[in-house]
N, C-alpha and C positions, 0 to 999 in steps of 0.2 A: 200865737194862738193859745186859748187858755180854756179848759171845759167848764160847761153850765155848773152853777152852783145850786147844793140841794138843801141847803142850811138856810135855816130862815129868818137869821138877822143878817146885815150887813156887815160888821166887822168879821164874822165869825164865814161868811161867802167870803172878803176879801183874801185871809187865811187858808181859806181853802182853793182859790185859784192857783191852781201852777200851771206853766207852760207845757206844750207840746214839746219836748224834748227829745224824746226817744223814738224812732223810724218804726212804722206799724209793717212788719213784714211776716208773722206768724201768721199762720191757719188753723183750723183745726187738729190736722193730723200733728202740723209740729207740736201744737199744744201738749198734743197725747205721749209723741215720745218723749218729749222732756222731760214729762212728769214721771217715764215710764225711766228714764233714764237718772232720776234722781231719786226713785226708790228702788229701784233694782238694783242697788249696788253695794252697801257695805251691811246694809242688813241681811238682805238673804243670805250671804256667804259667814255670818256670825252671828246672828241673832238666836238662831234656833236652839243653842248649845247654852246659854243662860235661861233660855225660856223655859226649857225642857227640864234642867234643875229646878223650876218654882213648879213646872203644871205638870210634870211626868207621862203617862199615856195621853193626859188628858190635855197633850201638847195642839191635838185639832180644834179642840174647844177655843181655847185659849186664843188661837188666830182668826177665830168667825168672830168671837168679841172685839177682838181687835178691829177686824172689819166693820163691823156695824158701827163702832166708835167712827171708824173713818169715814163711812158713809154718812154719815148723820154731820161730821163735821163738813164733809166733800159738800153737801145740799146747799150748807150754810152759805161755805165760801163761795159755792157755785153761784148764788142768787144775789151776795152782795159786790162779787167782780162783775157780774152781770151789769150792777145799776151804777157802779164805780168802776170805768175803767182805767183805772191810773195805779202806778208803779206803788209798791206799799202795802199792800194786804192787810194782814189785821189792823198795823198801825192804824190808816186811813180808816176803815172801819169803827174803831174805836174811837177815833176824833170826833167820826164824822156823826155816829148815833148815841153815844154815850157819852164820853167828856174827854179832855185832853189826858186826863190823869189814863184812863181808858187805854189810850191810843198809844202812852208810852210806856204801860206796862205789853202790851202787845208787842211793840218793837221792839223792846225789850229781851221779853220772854224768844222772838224769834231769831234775832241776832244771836242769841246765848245757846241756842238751844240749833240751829243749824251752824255756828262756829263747831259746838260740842258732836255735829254729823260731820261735818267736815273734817275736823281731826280723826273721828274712828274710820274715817274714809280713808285717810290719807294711812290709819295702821293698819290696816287691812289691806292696803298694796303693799307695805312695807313688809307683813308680814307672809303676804305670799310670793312677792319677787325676790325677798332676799331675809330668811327667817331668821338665823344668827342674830342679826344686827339693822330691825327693821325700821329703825330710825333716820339709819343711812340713807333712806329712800323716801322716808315718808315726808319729809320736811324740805326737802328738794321737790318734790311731788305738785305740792302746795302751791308753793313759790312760782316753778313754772309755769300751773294752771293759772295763777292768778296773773302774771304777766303776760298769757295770750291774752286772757279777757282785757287785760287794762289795754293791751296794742290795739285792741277793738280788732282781734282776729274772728274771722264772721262764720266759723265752722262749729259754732255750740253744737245747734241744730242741726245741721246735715252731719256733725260727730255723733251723734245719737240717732243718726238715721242708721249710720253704720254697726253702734255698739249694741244696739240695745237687741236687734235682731240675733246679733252674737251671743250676747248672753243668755239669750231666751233661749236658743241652740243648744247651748252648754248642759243648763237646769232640765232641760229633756234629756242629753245626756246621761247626768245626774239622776234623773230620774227614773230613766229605763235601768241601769246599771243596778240602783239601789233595788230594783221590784225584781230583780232575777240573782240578786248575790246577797242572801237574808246570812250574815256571819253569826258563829256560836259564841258564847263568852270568850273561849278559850282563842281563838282565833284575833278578837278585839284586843286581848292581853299581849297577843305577840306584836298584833300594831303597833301598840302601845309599847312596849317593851324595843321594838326596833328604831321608833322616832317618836319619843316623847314629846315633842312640839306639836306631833300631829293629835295623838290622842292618850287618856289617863295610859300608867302602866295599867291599873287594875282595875275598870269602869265600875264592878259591879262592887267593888268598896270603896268609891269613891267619897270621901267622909262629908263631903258637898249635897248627897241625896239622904234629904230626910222624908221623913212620910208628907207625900202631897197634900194640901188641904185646901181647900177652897178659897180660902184667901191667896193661895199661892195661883191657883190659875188667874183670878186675877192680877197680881203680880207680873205671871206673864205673860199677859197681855196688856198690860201697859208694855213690858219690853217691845210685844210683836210690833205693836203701835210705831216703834223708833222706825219699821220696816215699809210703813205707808206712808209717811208723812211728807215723804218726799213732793205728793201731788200741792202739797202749798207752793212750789217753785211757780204750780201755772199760776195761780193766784197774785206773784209778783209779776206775771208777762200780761195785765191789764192797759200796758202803756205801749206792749209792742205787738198786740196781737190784732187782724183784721175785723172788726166789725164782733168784738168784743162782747156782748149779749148772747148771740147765737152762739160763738165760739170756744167761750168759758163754760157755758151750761153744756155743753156735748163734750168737751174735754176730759175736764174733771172726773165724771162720774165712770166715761171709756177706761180712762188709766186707771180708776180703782177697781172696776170691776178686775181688768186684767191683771193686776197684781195679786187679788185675793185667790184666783182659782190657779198663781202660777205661785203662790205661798201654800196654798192646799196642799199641791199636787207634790212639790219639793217637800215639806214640812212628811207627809205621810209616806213617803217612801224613805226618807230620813228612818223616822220612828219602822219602820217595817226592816232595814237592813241592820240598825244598830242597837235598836229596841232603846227604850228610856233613859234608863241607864248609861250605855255607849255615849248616846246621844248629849245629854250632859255632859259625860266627861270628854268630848271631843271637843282639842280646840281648833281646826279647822273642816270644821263636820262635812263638807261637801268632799275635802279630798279623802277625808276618811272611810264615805262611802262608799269611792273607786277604787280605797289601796288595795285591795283584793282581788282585783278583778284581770289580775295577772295581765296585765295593760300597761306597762309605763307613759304610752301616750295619753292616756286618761287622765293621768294625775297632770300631768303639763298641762292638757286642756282645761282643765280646771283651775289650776295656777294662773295661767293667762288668762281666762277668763272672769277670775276675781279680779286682776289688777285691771282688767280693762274695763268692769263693772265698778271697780271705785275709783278709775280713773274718769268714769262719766259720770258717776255721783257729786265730785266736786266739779269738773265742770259746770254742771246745776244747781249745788248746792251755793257755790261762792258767787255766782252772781247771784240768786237770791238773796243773799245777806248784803251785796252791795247795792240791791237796789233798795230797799228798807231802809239801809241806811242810809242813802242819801234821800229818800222820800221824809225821814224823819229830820237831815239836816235844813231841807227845803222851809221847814217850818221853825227851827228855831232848836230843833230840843236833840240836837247833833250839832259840834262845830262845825260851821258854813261849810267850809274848806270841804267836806265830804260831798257835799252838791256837785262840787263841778264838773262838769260833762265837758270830754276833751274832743277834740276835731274829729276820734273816730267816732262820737256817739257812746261813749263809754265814761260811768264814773270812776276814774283809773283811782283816786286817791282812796273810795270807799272802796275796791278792788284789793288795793295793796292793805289797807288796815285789817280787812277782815280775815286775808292771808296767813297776816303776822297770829291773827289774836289766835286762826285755825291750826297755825303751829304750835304755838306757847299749850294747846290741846292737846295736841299728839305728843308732847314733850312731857309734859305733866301726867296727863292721864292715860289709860289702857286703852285700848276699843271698849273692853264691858263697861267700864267706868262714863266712859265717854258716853256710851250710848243710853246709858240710864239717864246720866243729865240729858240726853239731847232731850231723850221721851219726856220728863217732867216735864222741860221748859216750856215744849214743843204742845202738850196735853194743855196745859195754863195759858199760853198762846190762843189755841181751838174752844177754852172756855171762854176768851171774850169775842170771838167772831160769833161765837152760838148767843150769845148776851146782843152783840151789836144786829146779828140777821132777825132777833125778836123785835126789833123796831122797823124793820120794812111793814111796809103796807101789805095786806093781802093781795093788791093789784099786782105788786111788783116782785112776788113769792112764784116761784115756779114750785117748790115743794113746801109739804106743808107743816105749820108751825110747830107742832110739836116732837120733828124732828131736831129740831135744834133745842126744846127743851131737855129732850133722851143725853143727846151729846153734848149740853152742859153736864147734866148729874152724873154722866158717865166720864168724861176729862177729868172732875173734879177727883172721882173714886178713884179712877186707874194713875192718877197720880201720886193721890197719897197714898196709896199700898205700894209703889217702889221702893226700891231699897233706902232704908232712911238714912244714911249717909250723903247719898245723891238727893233727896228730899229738901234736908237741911241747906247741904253747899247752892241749890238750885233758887230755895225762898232767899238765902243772904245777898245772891246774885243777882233776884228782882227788886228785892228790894233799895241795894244801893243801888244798881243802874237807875232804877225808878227815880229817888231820890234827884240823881246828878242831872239825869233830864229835864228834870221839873226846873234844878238850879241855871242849866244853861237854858230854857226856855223862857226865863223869867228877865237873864241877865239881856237876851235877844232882845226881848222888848224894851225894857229899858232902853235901849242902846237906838233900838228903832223910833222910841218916843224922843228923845233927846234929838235924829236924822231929822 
């Protein structure tokens, strides 16, 4: 079985036919935890502590821009999963209304840039189940997750039925704690002073806080952005979810709402216990919140509940990167060999690649490091779905147009004021993947014209 074609030549329909491959078994609600389960996890427990060095007080700001970036992007994607149900997200988008070159800077930019989530994923269990030596964990993390997925184990979704409740749990927790235990300088210092992995010895000379400027809450909010992003995973469940129109457009926009008011609500009681300062120099700012609260079970709960919130983030995170990429091998511009769907319903080969490339992340790079390429890549990605939703028709627009004009100009800006280290390594990264797709996409044809 293969879906209607919306291209209006003939070879470029033939190109875009793929098969029914992958079993329709999501609804609505799963949509929403998934999504809810693949940004609720390495970012909230890390994010807020780099943001807060660029935006300082004005760390709330800095998360409502990030939100409207997301929302503006969420509309886009919502409206072109809507009229494309099929596995692929931006890629297919980009093929489909703008050009090939289009479609494989998008795959591109999103393999790169949720590999670069996936590895801060996988350091943020590593660094909360076992902080000495958090490599020990994080790269075995990976590896496991990605071998359920390839065994085609069918507990994504009913795991994030479980986790994501938990976590929500926790960040109330979290929450309540921080709004009744506001600590003094002097108090943060001996944190700091007793477990330096948790927080600065001295926050409030941290030589990291310079004066805020406006270009820094933008700054971080592109960081926050790494914290939402996750809702593109529903955006790859176009080929397994039921009745796909109704249920991407009710999706999408459920999980971001509910992320942005459970990043408020975290983000400000943050800044209320540790004040700006704290808050930057903390590097596991959630348990930093607790350690005072004369509780040693708080801090465990928090512990456990990072690893089990970035244990559900790669869960969602690594099969959205395998299915992109085998939606992009489908067509030529990925070695075949990533397509194949094995007896459980699984692309096991693009499962294990994206794995490896999610460790070779965590090996090399930090969680902050990590997470700034995710955001670039990730921001560059949502500029060409906002480019690809400007070619729907009005008929086939549930929101309207000049929200995806907002969330182009805004990807664009909140990417280039990231940190320019991750700026740089992020443009060489699209651009030679770019390159090699175009060359294996060319070499496809060839090959297929010669069949």
């Amino acid at each position: 079985m293969t879906r209607p074609c919306v291209r209006s030549t003939e070879a470029t329909c033939q190109a875009d036919q793929v098969p029914d491959l992958l079993p329709r078994r999501l609804g609505t609600a799963d949509a929403v935890v998934l999504g809810l389960a693949a940004m609720l996890g390495a970012g909230v427990f890390t994010v807020f502590a780099p943001a807060a060095r660029e935006a300082g007080a004005w760390l709330l700001l800095a998360i409502v821009l990030a939100g409207v970036v997301a929302a503006c992007n969420a509309f886009s994607t919502a409206d072109l999963a809507a009229n494309n149900p099929e596995s692929g997200g931006g890629y297919v988008y980009g093929r489909r209304y703008l050009a090939p070159w289009a479609g494989r800077l998008a795959g591109v930019a999103f393999l790169c840039g949720k590999t670069a989530s996936a590895g801060a994923a996988a350091g943020v269990f590593g660094a909360y189940v076992l902080p000495d030596h958090p490599l020990w964990v994080a790269v075995p993390v990976i590896l496991v997750v990605a071998a359920l997925n390839a065994a085609g184990v069918r507990w994504t979704a009913r795991g994030a039925w479980v986790l994501v409740p938990g976590v929500l749990a926790v960040l109330g927790v979290v929450v309540l704690v921080s709004l009744i235990s506001r600590y003094h300088p002097a108090e943060l210092v001996t944190i700091g002073a007793a477990d330096p992995g948790l927080l600065a010895a001295d926050p409030a000379l941290d030589p990291t806080r310079a004066p805020v400027a406006p270009l820094g809450v933008l700054t971080a909010a592109g960081l926050m952005f790494f914290a939402f992003a996750g809702y593109a995973r529903m955006a790859t469940l176009g080929e397994e979810v039921r009745d796909p129109e109704r249920t991407l457009r009710r999706a999408i926009p459920l999980a971001l709402g509910i992320a942005l008011l459970t990043y408020l609500a975290v983000g400000g009681a943050l800044l209320f216990a540790l004040g700006p300062a704290g808050l930057a120099g903390a590097h596991s700012p959630l348990a930093a919140a607790v350690a005072m609260a004369d509780a040693p079970a708080l801090g465990v709960l928090v512990r456990f509940g990072a690893a089990a919130a970035a244990a559900s983030a790669l869960l969602s995170v690594l099969v959205g990167v395998s299915r992109t990429a085998m939606a992009m091998a489908r067509r030529g511009d990925l070695p075949g060999s990533l397509a194949t769907v094995s007896a459980r319903d699984t692309p096991w080969r693009a499962d294990i690649a994206g794995a490896l490339a999610a460790a070779a992340v965590a090996v090399l790079a930090g969680p902050y490091a990590a997470i700034a390429l995710s955001a670039c890549s990730v921001l560059v990605y949502y500029a060409v779905i906002n480019c690809a939703a400007l070619r729907l028709s009005a008929a086939t627009r549930r929101w309207p147009a000049w929200t995806s004009v907002l969330g182009l100009a805004l990807c664009l800006l909140l990417a280039a004021l990231l940190p320019p280290t991750q700026v740089v390594v992020t443009l060489a990264v699209l651009v030679l993947g770019s390159m090699t797709t175009a060359v294996l996409a060319r070499r496809a044809a060839v090959a297929g014209g010669e069949g």
